[in-house]
C-alpha positions in Angstrom: 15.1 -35.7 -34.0 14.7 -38.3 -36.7 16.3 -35.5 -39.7 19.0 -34.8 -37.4 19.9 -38.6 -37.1 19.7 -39.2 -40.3 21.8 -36.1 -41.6 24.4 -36.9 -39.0 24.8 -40.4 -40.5 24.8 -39.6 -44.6 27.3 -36.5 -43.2 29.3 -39.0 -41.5 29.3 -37.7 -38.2 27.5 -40.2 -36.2 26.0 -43.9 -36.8 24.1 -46.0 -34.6 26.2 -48.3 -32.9 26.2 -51.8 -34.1 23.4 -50.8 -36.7 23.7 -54.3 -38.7 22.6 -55.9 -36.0 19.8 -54.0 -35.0 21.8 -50.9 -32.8 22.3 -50.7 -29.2 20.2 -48.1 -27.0 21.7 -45.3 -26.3 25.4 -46.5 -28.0 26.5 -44.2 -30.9 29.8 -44.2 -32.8 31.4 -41.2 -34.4 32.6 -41.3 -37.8 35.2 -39.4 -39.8 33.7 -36.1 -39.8 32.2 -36.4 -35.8 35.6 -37.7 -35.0 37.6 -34.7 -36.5 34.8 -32.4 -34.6 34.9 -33.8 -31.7 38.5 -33.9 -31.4 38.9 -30.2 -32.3 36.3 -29.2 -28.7 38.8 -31.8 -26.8 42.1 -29.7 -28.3 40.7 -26.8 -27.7 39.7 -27.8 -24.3 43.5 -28.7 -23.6 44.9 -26.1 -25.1 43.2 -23.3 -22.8 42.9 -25.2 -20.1 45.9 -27.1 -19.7 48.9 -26.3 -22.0 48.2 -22.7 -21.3 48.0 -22.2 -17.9 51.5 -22.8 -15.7 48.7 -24.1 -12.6 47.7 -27.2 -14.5 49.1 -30.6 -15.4 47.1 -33.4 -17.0 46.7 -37.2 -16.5 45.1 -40.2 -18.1 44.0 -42.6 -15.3 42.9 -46.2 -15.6 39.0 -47.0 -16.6 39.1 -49.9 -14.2 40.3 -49.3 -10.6 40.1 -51.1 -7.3 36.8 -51.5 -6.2 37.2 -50.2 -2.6 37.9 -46.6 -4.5 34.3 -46.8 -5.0 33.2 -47.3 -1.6 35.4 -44.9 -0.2 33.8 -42.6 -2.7 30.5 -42.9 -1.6 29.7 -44.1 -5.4 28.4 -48.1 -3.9 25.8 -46.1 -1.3 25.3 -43.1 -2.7 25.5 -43.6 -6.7 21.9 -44.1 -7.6 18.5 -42.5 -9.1 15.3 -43.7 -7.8 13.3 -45.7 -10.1 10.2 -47.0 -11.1 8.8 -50.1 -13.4 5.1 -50.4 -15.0 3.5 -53.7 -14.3 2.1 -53.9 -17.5 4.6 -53.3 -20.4 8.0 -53.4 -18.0 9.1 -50.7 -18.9 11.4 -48.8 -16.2 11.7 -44.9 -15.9 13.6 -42.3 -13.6 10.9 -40.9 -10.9 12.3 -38.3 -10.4 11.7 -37.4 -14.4 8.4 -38.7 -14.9 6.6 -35.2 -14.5 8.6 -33.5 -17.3 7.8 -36.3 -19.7 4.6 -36.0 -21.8 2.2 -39.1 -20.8 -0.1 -41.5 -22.3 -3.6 -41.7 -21.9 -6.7 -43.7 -22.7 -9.5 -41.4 -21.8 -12.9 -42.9 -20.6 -14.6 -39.5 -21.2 -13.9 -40.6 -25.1 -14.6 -44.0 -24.8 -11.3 -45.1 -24.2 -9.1 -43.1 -26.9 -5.6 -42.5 -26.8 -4.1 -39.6 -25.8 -0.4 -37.9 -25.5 -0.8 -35.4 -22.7 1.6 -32.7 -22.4 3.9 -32.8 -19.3 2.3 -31.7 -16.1 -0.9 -31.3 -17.7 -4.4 -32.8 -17.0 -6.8 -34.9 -19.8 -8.6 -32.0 -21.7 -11.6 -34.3 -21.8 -11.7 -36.3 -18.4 -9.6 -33.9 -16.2 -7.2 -37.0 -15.4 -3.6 -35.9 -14.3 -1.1 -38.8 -14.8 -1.2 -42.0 -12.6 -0.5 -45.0 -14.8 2.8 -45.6 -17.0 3.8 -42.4 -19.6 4.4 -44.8 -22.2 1.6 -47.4 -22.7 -1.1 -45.6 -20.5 -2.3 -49.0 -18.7 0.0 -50.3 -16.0 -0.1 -49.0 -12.7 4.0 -47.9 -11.7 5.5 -49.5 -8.8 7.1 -47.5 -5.9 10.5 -45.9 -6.5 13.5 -47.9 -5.5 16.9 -47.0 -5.9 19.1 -48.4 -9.0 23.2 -48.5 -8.7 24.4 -46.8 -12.0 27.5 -48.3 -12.2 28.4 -51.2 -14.2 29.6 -54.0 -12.8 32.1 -56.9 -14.6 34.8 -59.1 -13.1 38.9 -58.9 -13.5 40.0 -62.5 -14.1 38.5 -65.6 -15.1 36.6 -66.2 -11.8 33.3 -64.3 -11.6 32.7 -64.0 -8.1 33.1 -61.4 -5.7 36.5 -61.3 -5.2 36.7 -59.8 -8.8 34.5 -57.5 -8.5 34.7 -54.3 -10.4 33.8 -51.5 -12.2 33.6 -49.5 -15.1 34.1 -45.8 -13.7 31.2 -43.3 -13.5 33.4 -40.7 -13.5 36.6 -39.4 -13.7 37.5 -37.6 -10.8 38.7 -40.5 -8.6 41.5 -41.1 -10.7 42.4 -37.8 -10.3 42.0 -38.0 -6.7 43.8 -41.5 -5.8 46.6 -39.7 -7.8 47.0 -36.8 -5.8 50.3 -37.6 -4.0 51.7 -39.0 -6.8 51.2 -35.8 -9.6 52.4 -33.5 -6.2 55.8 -35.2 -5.2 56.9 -35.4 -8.9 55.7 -32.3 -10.6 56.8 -30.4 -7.0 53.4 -28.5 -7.3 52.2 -25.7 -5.2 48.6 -25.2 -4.2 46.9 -23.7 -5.6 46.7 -26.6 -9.2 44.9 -28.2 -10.8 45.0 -31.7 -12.6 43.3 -32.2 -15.6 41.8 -35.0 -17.5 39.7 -36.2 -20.4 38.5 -40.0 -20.9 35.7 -42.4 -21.1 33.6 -42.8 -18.0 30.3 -45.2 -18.0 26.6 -44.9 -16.2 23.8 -47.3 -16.5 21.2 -44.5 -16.6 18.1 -44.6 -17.6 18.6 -42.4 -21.0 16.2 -39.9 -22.2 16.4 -41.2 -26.0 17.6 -37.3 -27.0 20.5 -39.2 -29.4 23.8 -38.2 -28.4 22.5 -36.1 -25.3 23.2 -38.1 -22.0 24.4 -42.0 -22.9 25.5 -44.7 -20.9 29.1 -44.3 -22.0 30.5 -41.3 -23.0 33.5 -39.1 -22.8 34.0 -36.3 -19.6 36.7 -33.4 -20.0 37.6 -33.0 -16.3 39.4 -30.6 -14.1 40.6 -30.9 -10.4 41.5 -27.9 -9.0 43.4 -28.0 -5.7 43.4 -25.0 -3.1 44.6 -24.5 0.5 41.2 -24.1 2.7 43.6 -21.9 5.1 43.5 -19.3 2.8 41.7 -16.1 1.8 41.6 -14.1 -1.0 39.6 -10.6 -1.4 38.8 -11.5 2.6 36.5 -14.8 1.2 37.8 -18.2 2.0 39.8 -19.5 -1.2 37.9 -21.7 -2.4 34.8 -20.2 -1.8 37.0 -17.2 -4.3 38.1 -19.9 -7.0 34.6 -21.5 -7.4 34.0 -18.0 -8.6 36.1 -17.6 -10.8 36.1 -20.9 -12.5 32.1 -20.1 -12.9 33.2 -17.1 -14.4 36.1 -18.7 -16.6 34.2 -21.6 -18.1 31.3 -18.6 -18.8 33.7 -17.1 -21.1 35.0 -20.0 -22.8 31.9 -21.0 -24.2 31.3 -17.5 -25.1 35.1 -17.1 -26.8 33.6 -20.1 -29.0 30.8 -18.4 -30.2 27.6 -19.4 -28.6 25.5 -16.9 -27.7 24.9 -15.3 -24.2 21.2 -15.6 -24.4 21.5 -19.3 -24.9 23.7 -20.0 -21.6 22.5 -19.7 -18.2 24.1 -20.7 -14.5 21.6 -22.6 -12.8 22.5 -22.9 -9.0 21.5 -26.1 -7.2 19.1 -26.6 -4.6 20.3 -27.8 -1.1 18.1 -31.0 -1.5 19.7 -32.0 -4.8 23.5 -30.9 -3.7 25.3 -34.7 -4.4 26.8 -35.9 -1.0 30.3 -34.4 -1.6 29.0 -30.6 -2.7 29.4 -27.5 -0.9 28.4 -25.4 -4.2 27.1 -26.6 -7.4 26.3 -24.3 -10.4 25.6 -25.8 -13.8 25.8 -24.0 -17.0 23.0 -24.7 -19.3 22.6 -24.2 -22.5 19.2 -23.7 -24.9 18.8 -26.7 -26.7 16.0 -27.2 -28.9 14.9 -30.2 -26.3 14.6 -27.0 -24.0 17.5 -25.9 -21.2 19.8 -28.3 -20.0 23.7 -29.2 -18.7 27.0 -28.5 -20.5 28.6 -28.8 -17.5 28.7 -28.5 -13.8 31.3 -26.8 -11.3 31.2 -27.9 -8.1 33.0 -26.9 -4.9 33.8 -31.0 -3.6 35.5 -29.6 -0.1 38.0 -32.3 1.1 35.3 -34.4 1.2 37.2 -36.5 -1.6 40.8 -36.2 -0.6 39.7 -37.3 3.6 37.4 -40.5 2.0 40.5 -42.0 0.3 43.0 -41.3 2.8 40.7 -42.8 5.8 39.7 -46.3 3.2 43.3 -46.6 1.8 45.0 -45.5 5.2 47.9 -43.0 2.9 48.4 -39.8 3.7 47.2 -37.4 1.0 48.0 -33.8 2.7 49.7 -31.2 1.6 52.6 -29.5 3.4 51.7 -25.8 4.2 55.3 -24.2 4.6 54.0 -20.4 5.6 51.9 -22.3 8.6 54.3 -25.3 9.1 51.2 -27.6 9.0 49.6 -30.3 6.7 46.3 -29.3 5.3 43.9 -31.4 2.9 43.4 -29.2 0.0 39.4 -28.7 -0.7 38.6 -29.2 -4.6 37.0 -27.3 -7.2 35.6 -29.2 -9.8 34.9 -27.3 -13.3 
């Protein structure tokens, strides 16, 4: 990982951010070549999904946003990984993580020499499977508790909590709080999408890959709005478009040359489903870390769409004209 960092910076693609004072975890800027790169994937990106296709406007929401938006999202409750601290060097890892990560170990059967233990695997020597902190080997970890990952700062010069807010985690809402304004003046009919592509912010614990999962970083997101009423090839609609975005976003990828054998569609288990999810499938790619997300397409239901209309008391429905009624569209989320 070290030659890549180092290659990326002479090449001026990416530096460490702040590096004359020391860096920042996890914070990287992109220089003249990464910028140039990286805004060719978002033009692309654009360009296919957006400027292309007569189904799809864009927007570019506020970062900062009322902090009820949050609650209603479920984001304040629900917005969190589990987390432990060692007692003895302080440091403070994801438990939900801690069995893929290789682990430290002083082992008594060699009077007390260190050891890095392969993830998931015992001692050679002792037998010992992990139990103490994966980094230093010597504190015992404390029980998991759960960590908000949103960051928190203050609009105005008062910092109290009246002036609370946040630093979105995501996108989406932005989209979402928008929804009757991008349908009454475009005059849209389902089924559309809304796309969008800006900075969003997590205070996660960060694996250390370099540029792979930061605390801020830039999302490329669609909303894609279709009437639950409907059917298509006898399935429910949206059940029909999750489909087929899987199977769009498949080919993109492909259309840009990375190979088949190094993407995969990993379907999520009902335990790890987030609280809004009907469906989840993420596409993975073959990194040389090992397998892990490009992206994720989720079927969201109305779960969004209901949470901001019952906290904000608006209507956000969509006039059905073949069924005289008002439905709330469910969303699919590529």
């Amino acid at each position: 990982m070290e030659l890549i960092v180092s290659l990326c910076k002479r090449r001026g693609f990416i530096f460490q951010s702040s590096e004359i004072y020391g860096g920042l975890g996890s914070c990287w800027d992109y220089g003249p070549l990464g910028v140039e790169l990286k805004n060719n994937v978002k033009r692309a990106w654009w360009r296919d999904n957006v400027q292309l296709r007569p189904d799809m406007v864009g927007l570019d929401a506020s970062i900062l946003m009322h902090p009820r938006v949050w609650k209603a999202s479920g984001h304040l409750d629900h917005f969190t990984d589990p987390m432990v601290d060692c007692r003895a060097c302080q440091r403070r890892f994801r438990a939900d993580t801690l069995d893929d990560a290789p682990w430290v170990h002083y082992c008594p059967a060699t009077k007390g020499n260190k050891f890095e233990v392969p993830a998931g695997e015992p001692c050679l020597h002792c037998g010992a499977r992990r139990t103490l902190c994966p980094a230093c080997g010597k504190g015992e970890l404390t029980e998991p508790r759960q960590f908000n990952l949103m960051f928190k700062t203050f609009m105005g010069p008062v910092e109290d909590e009246a002036a609370v807010t946040y630093l979105r985690p995501e996108t989406a809402q932005g989209i979402f709080v928008n929804f009757d304004n991008v349908l009454q003046s475009m005059r849209l009919k389902l089924p559309f999408g809304v796309a969008q592509i800006g900075k969003s912010f997590r205070n996660e614990i960060t694996p250390g890959n370099f540029i792979f999962r930061t605390r801020e970083f830039e999302q490329m997101e669609i909303e894609y709005f279709v009437n639950p009423n409907d059917t298509i090839g006898g399935r429910p609609a949206d059940e029909a478009w999750h489909e087929r975005w899987i199977e769009d976003r498949l080919a993109w990828y492909r259309r840009y040359g990375l190979r088949p054998e190094n993407l995969r569609l990993r379907e999520h288990e009902k335990d790890e489903l987030a609280h809004y999810a009907k469906r989840t499938a993420d596409i993975e790619y073959h990194f040389p870390i090992g397998w892990s997300e490009l992206e994720g397409i989720a079927n969201r239901t109305d779960y969004d769409l209901k949470q901001h209309a019952e906290w904000s008391g608006k209507s956000l429905t969509y006039f059905d004209e073949e069924r005289k009624t008002h439905v709330v569209p469910y969303v699919i989320e590529p």
